[in-house]
C-alpha positions in Angstrom: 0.0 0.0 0.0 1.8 3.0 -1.4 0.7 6.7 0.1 1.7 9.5 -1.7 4.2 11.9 0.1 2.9 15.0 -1.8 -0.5 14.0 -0.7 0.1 13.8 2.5 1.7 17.4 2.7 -1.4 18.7 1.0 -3.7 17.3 3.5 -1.7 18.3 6.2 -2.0 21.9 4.9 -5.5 21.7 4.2 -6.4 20.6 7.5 -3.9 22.9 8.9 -5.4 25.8 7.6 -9.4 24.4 8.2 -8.0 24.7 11.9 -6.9 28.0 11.7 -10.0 29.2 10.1 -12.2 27.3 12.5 -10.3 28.7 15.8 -10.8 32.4 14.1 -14.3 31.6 13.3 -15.0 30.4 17.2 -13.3 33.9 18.7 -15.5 36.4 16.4 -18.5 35.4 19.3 -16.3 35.1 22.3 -15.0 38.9 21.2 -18.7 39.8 21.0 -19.7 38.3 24.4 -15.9 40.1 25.9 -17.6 43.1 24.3 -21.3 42.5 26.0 -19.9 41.6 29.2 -17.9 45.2 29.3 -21.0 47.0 28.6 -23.0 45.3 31.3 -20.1 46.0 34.0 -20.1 49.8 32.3 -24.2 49.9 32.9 -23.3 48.4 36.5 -21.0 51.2 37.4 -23.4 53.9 35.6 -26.0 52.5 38.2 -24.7 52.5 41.1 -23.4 56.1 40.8 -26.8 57.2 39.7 -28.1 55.5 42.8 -25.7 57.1 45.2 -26.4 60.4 43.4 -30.2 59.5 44.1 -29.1 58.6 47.5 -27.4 61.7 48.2 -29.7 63.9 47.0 -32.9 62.3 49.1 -30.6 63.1 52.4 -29.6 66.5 51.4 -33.4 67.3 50.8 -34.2 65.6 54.4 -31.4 67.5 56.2 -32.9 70.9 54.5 -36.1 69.7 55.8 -34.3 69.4 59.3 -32.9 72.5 58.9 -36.1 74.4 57.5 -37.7 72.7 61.3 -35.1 74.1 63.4 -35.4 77.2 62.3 -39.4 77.0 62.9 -38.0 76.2 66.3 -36.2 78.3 66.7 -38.7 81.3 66.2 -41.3 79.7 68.3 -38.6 79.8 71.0 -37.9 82.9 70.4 -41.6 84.2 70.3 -42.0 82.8 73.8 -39.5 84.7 75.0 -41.9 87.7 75.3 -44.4 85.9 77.7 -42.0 84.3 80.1 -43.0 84.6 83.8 -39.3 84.4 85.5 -35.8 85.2 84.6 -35.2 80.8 84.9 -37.4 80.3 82.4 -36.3 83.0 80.1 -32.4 82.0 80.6 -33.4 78.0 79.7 -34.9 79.5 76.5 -32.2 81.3 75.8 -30.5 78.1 76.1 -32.5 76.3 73.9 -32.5 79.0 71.2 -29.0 78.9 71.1 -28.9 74.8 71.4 -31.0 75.0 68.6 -29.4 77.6 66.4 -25.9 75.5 66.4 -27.7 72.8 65.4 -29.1 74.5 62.5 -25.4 76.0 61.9 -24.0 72.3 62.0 -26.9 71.1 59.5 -25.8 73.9 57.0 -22.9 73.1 56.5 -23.3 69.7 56.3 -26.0 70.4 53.9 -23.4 73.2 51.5 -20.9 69.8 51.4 -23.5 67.6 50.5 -24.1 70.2 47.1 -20.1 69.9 46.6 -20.4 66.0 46.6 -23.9 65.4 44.6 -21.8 68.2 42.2 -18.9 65.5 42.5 -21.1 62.4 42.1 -23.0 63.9 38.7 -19.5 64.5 37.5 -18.8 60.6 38.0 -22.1 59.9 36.5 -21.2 62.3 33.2 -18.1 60.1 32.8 -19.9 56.8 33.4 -22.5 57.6 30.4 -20.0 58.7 28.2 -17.5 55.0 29.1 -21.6 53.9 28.9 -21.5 55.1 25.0 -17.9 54.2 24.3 -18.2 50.3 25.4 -21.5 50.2 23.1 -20.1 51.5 20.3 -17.4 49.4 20.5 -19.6 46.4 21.0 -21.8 47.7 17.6 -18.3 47.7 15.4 -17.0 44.0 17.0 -20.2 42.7 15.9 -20.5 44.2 12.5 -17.0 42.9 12.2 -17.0 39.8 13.5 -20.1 39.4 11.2 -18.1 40.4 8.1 -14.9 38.6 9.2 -17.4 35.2 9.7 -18.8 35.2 6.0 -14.9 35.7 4.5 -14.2 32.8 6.9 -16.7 30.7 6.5 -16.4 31.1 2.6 -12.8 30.0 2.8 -14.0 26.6 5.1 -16.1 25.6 2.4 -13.4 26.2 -0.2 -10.9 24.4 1.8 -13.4 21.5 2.6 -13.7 20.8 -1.1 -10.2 20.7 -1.6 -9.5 18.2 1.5 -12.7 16.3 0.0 -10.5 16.1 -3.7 -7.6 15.4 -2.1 -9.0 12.5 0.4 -9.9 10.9 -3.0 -6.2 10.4 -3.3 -5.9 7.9 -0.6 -5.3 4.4 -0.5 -9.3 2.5 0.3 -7.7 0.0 2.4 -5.6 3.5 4.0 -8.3 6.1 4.9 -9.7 4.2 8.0 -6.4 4.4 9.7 -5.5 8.0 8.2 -9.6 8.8 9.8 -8.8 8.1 12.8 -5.7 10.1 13.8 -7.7 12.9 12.3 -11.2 13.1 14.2 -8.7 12.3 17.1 -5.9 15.3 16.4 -7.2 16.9 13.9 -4.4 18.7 11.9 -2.1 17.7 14.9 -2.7 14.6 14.2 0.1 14.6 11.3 3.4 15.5 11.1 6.4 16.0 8.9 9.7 14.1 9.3 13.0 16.0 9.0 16.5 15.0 9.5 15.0 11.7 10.9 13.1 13.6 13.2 9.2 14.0 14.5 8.1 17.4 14.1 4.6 16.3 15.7 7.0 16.0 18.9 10.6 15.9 18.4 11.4 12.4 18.8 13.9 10.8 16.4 12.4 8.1 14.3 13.8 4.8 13.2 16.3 4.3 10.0 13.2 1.3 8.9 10.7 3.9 9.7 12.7 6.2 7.5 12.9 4.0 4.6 9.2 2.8 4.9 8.6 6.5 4.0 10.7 6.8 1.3 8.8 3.8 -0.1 5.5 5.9 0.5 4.5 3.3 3.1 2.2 4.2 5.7 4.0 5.4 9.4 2.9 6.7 12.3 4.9 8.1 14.9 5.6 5.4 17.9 5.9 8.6 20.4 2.8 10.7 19.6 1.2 8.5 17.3 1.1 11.2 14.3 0.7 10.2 11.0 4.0 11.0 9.1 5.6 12.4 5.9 8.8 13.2 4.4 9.2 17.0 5.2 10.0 19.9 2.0 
């Protein structure tokens, strides 16, 4: 059973290439879902800041509210001032104005930083929409070119399939059950070249018969990694 040395070379590019193509086929959606997955971390982001800015804003307005009751207070203290009956009760007043009037001192100022950082934290939301837009629009041109890219690609398979189909042809019958099986095992790994005497599936020197079998286009497979060999260019 003789097997052609330049056949084997062809199908050992052909099925070289048909792996190449069928890796680059498999990452155009794995680049898409990469994409995808970076918008909805972006959207996370964008939410939480738009939360705390919600957050923020819902204290500030109940801390104004606070502050809009003080002062109340603080004039109905003050009002009672003009009907008190003894000095002690007009000094605890007094007291309570003033108790009441730090307070309200306290909750302004917290309330003029809380404006500085709801101005801050719509500043991070600003640059959240825009990283927002930027990841979508990249996700938009990964998939319009990974959906170009995939037609070229899968145009190429088919082209290459009907070559390794033609070539196949060119096998031994009583060969291709043998030459089958390495190949739904390893696929293009599954064959190798020989040069210098040497496996260049995995490195390993080969035997002088093993050698001359080839040169007789016999069948051999590597006794090391099992690959189904040829005489190298």
């Amino acid at each position: 059973m003789a097997v052609s040395t330049e056949v084997l070379r062809e199908l050992h590019r052909i099925h070289g290439q048909l792996s190449d193509l069928r890796d680059r086929l498999a990452r155009g959606p794995k680049q898409v879902l990469a994409r995808e997955a970076n918008v909805d971390q972006q959207q996370t982001v964008l939410s939480a800041a738009q939360e705390h800015v919600k957050q923020t804003k819902m204290a500030t307005d109940q801390k104004q509210l606070d502050l809009k009751s003080g002062e109340q207070k603080v004039d109905d203290l003050k009002r009672k001032l003009n009907a008190c009956s003894s000095n002690k009760e007009y000094q605890a007043l007094l007291e309570q104005i003033a108790a009441a009037e730090m307070a309200g001192s306290v909750l302004a100022d917290e309330i003029l930083e809380a404006f500085d950082k709801i101005e801050l934290l719509e500043k991070k939301v600003s640059e959240s929409l825009s990283i927002v837009e930027v990841a979508k629009d990249e996700l938009t041109k990964c998939r319009d070119k990974v959906t170009q890219e995939s037609q070229v690609i899968q145009g190429d398979i088919e082209r290459l399939e009907g070559e390794l189909t033609h070539a196949e042809k060119e096998l031994p019958t009583d060969f291709k059950v043998d030459y089958q099986r390495v190949i739904r095992g390893k696929g293009a790994e599954g064959m190798a070249g020989v040069d210098d005497q040497v496996c260049l599936g995995c490195g390993v020197n080969i035997t002088l018969n093993m050698k001359n079998e080839l040169l007789l286009s016999k069948p051999v497979f590597c006794k090391s990694c099992g690959c189904l060999l040829y005489i190298g260019e």
